[in-house]
PyMOL CGO cylinders between C-alpha atoms (Angstrom):
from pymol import cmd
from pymol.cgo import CYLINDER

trace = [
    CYLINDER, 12.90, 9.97, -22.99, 9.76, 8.54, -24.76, 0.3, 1, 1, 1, 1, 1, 1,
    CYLINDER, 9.76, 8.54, -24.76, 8.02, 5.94, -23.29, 0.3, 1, 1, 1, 1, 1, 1,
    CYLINDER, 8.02, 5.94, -23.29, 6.35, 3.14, -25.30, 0.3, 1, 1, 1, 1, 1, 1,
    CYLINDER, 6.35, 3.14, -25.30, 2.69, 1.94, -24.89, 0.3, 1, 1, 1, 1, 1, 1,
    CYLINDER, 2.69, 1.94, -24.89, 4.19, -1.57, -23.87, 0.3, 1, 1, 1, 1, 1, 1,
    CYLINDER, 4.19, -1.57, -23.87, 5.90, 0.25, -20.83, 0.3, 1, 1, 1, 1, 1, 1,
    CYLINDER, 5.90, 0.25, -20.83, 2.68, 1.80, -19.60, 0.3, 1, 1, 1, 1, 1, 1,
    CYLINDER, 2.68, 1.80, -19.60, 0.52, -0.99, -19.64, 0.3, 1, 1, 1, 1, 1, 1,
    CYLINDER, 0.52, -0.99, -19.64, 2.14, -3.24, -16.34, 0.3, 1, 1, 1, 1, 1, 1,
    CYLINDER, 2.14, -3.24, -16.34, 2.37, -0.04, -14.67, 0.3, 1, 1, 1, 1, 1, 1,
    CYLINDER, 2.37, -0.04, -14.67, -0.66, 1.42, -14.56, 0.3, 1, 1, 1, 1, 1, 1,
    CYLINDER, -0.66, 1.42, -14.56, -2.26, -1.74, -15.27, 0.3, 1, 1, 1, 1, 1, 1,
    CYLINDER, -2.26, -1.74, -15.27, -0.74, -2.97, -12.13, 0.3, 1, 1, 1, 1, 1, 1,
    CYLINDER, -0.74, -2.97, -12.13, -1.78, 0.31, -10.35, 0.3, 1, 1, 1, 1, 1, 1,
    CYLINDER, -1.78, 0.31, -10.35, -5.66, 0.30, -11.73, 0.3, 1, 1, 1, 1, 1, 1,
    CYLINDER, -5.66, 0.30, -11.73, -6.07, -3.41, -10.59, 0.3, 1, 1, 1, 1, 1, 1,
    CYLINDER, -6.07, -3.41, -10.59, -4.68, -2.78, -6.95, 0.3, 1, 1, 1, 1, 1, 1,
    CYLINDER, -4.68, -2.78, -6.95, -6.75, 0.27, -6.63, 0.3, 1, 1, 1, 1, 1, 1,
    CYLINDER, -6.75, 0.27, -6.63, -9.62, -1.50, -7.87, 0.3, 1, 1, 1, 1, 1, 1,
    CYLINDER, -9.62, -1.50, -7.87, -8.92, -4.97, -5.56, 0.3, 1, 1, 1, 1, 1, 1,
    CYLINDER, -8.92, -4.97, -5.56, -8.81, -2.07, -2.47, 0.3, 1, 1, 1, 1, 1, 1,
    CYLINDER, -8.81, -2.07, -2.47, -11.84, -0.44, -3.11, 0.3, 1, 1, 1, 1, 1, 1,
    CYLINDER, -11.84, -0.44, -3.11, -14.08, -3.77, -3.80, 0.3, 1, 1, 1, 1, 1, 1,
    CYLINDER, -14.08, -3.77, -3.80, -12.83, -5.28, -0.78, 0.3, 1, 1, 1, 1, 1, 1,
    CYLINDER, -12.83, -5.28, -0.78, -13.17, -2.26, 1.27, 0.3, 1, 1, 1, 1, 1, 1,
    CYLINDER, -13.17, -2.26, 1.27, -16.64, -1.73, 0.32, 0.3, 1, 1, 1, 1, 1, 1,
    CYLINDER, -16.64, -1.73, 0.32, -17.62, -5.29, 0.76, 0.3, 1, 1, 1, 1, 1, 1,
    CYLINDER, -17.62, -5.29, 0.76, -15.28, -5.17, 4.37, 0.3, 1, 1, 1, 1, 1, 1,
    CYLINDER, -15.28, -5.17, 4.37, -18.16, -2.09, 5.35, 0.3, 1, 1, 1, 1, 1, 1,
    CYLINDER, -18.16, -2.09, 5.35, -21.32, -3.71, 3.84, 0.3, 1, 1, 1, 1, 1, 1,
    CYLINDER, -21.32, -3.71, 3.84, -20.53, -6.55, 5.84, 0.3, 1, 1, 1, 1, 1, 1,
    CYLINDER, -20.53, -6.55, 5.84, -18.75, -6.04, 9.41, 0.3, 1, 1, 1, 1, 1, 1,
    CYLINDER, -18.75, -6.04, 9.41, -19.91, -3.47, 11.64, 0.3, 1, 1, 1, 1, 1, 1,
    CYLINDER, -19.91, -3.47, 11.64, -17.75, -0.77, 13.46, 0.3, 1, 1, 1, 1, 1, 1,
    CYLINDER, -17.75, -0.77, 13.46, -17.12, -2.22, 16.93, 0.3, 1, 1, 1, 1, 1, 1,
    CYLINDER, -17.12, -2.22, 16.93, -18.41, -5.41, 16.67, 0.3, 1, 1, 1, 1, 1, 1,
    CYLINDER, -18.41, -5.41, 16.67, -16.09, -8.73, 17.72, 0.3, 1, 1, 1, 1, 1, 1,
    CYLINDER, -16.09, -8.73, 17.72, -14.05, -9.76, 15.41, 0.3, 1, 1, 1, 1, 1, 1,
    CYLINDER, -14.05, -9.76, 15.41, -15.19, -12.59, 12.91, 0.3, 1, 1, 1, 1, 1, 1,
    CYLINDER, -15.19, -12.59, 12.91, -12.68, -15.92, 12.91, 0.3, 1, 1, 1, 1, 1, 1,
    CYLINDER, -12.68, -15.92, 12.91, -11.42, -16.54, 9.70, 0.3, 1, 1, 1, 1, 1, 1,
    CYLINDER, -11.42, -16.54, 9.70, -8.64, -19.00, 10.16, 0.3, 1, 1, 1, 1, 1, 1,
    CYLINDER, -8.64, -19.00, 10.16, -9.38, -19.72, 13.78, 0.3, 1, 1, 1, 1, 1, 1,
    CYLINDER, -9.38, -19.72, 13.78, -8.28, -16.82, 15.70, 0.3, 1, 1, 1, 1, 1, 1,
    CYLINDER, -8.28, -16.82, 15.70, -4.79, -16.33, 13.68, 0.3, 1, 1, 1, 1, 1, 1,
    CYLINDER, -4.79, -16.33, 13.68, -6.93, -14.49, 11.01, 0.3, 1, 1, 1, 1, 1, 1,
    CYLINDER, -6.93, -14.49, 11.01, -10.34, -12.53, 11.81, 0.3, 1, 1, 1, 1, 1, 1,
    CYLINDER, -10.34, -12.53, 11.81, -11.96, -9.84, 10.19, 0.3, 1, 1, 1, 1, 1, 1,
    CYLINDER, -11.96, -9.84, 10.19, -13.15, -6.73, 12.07, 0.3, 1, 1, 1, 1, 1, 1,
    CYLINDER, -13.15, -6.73, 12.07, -13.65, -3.15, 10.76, 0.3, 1, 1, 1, 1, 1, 1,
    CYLINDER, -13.65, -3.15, 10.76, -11.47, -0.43, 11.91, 0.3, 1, 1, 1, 1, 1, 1,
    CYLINDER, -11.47, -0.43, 11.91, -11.39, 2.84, 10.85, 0.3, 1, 1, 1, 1, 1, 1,
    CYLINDER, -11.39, 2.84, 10.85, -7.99, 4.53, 10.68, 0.3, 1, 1, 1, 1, 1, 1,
    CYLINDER, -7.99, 4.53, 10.68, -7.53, 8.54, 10.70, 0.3, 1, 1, 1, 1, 1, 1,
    CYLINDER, -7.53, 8.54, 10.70, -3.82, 8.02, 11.43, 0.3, 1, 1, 1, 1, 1, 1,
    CYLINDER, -3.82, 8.02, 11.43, -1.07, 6.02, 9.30, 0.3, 1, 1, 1, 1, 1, 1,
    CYLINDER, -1.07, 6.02, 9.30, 0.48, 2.69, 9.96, 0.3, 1, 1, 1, 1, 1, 1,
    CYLINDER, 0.48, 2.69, 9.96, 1.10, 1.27, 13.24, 0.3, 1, 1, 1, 1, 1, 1,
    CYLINDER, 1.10, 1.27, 13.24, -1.43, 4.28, 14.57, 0.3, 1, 1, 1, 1, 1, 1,
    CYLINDER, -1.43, 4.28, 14.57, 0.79, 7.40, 13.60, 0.3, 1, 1, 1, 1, 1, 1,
    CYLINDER, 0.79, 7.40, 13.60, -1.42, 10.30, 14.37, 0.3, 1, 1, 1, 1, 1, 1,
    CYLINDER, -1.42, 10.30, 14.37, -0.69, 13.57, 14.10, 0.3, 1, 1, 1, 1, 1, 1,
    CYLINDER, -0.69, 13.57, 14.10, -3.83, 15.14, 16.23, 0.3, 1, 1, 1, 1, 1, 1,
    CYLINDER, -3.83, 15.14, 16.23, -7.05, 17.08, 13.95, 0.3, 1, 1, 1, 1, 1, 1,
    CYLINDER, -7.05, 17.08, 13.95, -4.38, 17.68, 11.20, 0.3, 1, 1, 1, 1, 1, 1,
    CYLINDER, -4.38, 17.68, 11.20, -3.96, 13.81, 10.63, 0.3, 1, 1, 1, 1, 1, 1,
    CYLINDER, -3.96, 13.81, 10.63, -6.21, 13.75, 7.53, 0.3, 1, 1, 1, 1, 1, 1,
    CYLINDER, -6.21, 13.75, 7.53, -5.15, 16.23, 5.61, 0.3, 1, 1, 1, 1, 1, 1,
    CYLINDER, -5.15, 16.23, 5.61, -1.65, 15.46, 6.42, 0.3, 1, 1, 1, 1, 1, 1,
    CYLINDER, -1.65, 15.46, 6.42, -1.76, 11.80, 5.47, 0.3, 1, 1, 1, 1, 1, 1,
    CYLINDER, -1.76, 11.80, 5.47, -3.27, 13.01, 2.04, 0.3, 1, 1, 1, 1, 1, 1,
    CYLINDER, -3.27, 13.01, 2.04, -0.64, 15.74, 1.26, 0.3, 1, 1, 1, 1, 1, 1,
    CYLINDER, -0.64, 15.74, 1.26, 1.83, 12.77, 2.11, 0.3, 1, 1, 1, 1, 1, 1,
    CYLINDER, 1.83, 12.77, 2.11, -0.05, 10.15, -0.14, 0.3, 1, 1, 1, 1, 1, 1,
    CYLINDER, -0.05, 10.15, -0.14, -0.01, 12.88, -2.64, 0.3, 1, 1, 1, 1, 1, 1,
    CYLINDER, -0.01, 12.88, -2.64, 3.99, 13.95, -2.77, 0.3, 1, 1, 1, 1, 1, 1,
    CYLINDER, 3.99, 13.95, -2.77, 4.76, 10.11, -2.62, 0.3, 1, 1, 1, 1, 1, 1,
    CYLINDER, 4.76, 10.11, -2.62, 2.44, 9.09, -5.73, 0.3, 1, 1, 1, 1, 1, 1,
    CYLINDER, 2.44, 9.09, -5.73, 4.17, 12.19, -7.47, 0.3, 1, 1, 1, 1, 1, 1,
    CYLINDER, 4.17, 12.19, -7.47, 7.90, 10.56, -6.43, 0.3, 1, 1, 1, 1, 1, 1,
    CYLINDER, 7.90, 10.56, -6.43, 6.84, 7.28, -7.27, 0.3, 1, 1, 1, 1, 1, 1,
    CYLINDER, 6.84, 7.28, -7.27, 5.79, 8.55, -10.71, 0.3, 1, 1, 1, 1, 1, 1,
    CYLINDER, 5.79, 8.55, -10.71, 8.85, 10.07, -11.54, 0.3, 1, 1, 1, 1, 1, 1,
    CYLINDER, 8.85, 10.07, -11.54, 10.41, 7.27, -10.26, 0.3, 1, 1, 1, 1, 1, 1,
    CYLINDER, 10.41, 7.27, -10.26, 8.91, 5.58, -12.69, 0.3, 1, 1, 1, 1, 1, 1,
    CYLINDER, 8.91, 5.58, -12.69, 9.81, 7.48, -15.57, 0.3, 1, 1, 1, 1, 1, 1,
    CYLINDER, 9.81, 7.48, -15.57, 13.19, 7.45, -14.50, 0.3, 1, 1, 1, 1, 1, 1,
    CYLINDER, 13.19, 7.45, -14.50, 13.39, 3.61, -13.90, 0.3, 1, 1, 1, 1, 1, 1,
    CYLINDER, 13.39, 3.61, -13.90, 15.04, 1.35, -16.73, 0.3, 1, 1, 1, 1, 1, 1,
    CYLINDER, 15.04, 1.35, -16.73, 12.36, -0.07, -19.01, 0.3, 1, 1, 1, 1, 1, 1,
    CYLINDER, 12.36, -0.07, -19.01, 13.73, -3.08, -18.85, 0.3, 1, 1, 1, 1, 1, 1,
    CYLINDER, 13.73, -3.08, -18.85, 13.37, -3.32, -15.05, 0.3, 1, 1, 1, 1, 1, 1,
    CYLINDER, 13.37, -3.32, -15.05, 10.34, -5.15, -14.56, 0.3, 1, 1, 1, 1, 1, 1,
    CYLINDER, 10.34, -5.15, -14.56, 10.68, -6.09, -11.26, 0.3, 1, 1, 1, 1, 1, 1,
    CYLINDER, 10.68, -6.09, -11.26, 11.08, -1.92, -10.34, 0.3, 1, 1, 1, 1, 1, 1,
    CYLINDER, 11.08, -1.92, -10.34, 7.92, -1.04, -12.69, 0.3, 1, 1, 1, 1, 1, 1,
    CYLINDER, 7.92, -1.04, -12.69, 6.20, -3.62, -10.39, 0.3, 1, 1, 1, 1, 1, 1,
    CYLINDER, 6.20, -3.62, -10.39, 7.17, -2.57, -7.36, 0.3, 1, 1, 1, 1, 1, 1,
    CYLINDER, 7.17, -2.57, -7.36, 6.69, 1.06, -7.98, 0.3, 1, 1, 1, 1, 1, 1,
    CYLINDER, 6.69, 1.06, -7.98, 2.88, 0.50, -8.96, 0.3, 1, 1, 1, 1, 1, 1,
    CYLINDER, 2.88, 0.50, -8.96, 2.13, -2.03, -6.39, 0.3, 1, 1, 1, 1, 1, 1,
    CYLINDER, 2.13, -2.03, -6.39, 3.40, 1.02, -3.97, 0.3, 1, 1, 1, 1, 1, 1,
    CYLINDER, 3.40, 1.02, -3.97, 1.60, 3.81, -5.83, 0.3, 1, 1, 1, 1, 1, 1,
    CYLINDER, 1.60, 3.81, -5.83, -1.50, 1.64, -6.22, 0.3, 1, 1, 1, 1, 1, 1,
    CYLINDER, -1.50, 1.64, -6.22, -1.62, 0.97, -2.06, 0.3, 1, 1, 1, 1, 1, 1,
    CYLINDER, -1.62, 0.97, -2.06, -1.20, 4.80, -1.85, 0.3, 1, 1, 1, 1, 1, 1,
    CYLINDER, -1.20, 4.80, -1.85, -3.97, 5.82, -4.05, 0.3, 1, 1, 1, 1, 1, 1,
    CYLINDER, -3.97, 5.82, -4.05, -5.86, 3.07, -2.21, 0.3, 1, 1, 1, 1, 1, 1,
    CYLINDER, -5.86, 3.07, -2.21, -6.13, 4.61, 1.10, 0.3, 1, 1, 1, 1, 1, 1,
    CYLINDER, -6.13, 4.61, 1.10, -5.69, 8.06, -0.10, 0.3, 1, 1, 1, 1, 1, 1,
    CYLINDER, -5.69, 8.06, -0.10, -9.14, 7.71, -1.50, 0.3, 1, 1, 1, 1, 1, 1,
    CYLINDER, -9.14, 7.71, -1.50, -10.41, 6.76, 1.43, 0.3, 1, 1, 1, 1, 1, 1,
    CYLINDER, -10.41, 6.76, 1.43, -8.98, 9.80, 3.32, 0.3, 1, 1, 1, 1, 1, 1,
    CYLINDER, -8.98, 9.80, 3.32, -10.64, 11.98, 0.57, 0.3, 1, 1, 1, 1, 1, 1,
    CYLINDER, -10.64, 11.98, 0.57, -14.05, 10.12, 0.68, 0.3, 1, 1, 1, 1, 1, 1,
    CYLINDER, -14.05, 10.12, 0.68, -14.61, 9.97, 4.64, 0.3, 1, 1, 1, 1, 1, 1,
    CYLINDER, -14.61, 9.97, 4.64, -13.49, 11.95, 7.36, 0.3, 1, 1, 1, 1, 1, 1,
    CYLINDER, -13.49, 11.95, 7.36, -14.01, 8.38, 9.66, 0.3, 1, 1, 1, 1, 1, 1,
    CYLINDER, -14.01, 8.38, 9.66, -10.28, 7.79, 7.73, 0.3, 1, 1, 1, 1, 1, 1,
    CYLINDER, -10.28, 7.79, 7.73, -8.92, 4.44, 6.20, 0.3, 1, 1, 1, 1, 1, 1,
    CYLINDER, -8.92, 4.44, 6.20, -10.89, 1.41, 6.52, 0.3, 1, 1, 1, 1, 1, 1,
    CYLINDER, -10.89, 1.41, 6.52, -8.75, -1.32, 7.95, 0.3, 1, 1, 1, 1, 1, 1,
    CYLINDER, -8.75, -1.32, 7.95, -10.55, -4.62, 7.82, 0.3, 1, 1, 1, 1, 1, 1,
    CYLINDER, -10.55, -4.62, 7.82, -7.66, -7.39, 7.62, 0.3, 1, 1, 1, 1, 1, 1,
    CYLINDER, -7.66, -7.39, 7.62, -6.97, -8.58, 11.76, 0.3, 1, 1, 1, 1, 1, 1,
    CYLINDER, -6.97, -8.58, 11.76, -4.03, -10.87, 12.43, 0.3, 1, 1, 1, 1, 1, 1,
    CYLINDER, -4.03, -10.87, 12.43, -2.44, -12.31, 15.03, 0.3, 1, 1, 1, 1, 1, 1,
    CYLINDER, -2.44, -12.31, 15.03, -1.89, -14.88, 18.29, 0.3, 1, 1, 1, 1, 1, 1,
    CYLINDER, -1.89, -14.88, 18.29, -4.93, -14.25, 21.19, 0.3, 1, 1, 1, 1, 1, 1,
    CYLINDER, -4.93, -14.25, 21.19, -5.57, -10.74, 21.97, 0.3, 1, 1, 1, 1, 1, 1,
    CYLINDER, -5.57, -10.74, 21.97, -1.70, -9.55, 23.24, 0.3, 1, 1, 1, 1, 1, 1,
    CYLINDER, -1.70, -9.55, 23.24, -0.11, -10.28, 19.89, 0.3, 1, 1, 1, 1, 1, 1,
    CYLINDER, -0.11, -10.28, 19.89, -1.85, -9.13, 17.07, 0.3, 1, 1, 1, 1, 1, 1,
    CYLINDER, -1.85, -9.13, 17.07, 0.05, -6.79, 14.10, 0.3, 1, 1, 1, 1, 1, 1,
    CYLINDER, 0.05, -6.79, 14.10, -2.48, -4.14, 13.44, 0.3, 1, 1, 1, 1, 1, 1,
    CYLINDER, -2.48, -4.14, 13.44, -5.54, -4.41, 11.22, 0.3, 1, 1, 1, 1, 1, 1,
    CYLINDER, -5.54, -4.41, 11.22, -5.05, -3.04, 7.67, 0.3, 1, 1, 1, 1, 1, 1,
    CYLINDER, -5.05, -3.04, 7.67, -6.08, -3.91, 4.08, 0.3, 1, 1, 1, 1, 1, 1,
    CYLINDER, -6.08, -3.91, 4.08, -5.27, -4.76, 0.61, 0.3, 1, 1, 1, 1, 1, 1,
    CYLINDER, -5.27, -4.76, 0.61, -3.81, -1.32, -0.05, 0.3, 1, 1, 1, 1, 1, 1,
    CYLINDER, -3.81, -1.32, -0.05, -1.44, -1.64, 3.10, 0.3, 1, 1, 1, 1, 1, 1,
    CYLINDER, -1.44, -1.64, 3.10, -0.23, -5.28, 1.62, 0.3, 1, 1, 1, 1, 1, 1,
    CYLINDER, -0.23, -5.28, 1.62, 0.62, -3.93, -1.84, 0.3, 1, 1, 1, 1, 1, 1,
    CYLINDER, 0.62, -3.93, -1.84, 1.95, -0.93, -0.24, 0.3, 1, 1, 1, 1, 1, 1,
    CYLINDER, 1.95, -0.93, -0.24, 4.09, -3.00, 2.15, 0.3, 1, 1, 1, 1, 1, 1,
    CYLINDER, 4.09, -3.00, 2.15, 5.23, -5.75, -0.80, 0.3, 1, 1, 1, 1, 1, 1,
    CYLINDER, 5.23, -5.75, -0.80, 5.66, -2.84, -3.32, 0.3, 1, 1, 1, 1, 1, 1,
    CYLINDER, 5.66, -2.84, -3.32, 8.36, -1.26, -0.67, 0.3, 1, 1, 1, 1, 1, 1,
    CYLINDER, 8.36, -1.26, -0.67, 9.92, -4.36, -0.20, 0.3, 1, 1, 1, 1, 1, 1,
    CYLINDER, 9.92, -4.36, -0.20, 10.32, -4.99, -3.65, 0.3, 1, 1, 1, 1, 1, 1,
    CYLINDER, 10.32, -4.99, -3.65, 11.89, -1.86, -4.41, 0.3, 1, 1, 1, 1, 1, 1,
    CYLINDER, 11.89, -1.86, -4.41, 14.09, -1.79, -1.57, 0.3, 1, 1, 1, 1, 1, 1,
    CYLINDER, 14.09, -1.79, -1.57, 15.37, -5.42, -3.52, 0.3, 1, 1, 1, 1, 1, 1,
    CYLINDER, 15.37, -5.42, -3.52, 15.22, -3.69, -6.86, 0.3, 1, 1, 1, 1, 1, 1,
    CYLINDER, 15.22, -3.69, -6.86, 17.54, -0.69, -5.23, 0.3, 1, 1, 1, 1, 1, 1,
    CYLINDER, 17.54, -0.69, -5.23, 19.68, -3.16, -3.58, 0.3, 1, 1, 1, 1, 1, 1,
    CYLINDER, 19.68, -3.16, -3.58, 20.82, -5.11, -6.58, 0.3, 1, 1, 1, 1, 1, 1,
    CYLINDER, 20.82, -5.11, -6.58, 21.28, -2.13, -8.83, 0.3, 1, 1, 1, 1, 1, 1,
    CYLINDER, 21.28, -2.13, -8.83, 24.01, -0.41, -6.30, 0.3, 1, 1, 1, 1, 1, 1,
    CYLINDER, 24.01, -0.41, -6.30, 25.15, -4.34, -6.13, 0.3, 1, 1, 1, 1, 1, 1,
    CYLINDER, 25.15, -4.34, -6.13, 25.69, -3.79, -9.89, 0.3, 1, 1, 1, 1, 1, 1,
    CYLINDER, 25.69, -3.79, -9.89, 26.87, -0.50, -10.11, 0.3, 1, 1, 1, 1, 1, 1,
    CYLINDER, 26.87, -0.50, -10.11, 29.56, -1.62, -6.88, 0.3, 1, 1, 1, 1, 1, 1,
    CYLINDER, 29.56, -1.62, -6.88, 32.96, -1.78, -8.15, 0.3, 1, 1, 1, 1, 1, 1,
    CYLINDER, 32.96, -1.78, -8.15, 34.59, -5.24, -8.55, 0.3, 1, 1, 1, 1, 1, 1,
    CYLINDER, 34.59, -5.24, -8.55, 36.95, -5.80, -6.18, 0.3, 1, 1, 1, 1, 1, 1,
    CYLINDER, 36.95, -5.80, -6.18, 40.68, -5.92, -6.87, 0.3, 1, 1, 1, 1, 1, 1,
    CYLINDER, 40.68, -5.92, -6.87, 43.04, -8.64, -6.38, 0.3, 1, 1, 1, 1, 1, 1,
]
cmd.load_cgo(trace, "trace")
C-alpha cells in the first residue's frame, strides 16, 4: 500500500525531533554534570540531576561483556518492528503513528549512544523520595520510549475493543 507524504511527516517528524531533544540534552547532561559527583537538586530532592552511565537496559538489565552489543542488536530488531508496524498501522490512526515514533525515536536515542561510547547510555534524569526510594535515573529517550509504549498498548487496546464482538441479548 502507498503511503502519502502527509503520512510520513508526524512520523518521522515525531521520530527526528525526539532523537534530536535526546541527543541535545544528553550532551548538555555531560558538558555539565560530572560522573560521580552528588547529585544536583532540581526540585528539592524529588528531582536532581546526576550523570550515570548505563551499559545495561532499564531497571539495570545486564547481560555481562555482551551487554552492548546485545542492547544494540535489540534496539535494532525493535526499530525494524516498529517500522513495519508502522506501515502496517491505519493511516488514519494518529494516536498509533504517534506512539510508534515516540517509541522508535527513544530507541534510536539510546541506541546511538551504545554505538558512540562503550561507557553505554547516559542517564542524567534522578527521581525520587531521600536516598531508599528513588526510580532509576534515565533520560528523554527512556520517557518517550516509556509514553510511546504506553500509548500503543492504549492504541492496541481499543482496536481489539473494536474489533470485540457485540454482545448478544
Amino acid at each position: 500500500m502507498p503511503r502519502s507524504a502527509d503520512r510520513r511527516v508526524p512520523f518521522w517528524g515525531v521520530l527526528a525531533v525526539t532523537v534530536l531533544l535526546d541527543r541535545i540534552t544528553k550532551m548538555i547532561a555531560e558538558s555539565r554534570l560530572v560522573w560521580g559527583d552528588a547529585p544536583i537538586p532540581v526540585i528539592g530532592d524529588f528531582t536532581r540531576w546526576r550523570l550515570v552511565y548505563n551499559t545495561g537496559a532499564a531497571f539495570g538489565l545486564h547481560l555481562g561483556s555482551y551487554s552492548r552489543w546485545a542492547f544494540m542488536l535489540i534496539a535494532c530488531v525493535a526499530v525494524v518492528v516498529l517500522y513495519k508496524m508502522w506501515r502496517e498501522a491505519d493511516v488514519a490512526d494518529r494516536f498509533r503513528q504517534l506512539a510508534l515514533a515516540f517509541v522508535a525515536g527513544g530507541a534510536v536515542g539510546n541506541l546511538i549512544d551504545r554505538v558512540l561510547s562503550a561507557r553505554g547510555v547516559v542517564d542524567f534524569i534522578d527521581m525520587g523520595i531521600g536516598e531508599g526510594l528513588r526510580w532509576p535515573t534515565y533520560n528523554v529517550a527512556d520517557i518517550a520510549v516509556t509514553c510511546g509504549a504506553l500509548a500503543l498498548a492504549i492504541s492496541l487496546w481499543r482496536e481489539d475493543a473494536r474489533r470485540a464482538p457485540a454482545p448478544t441479548a
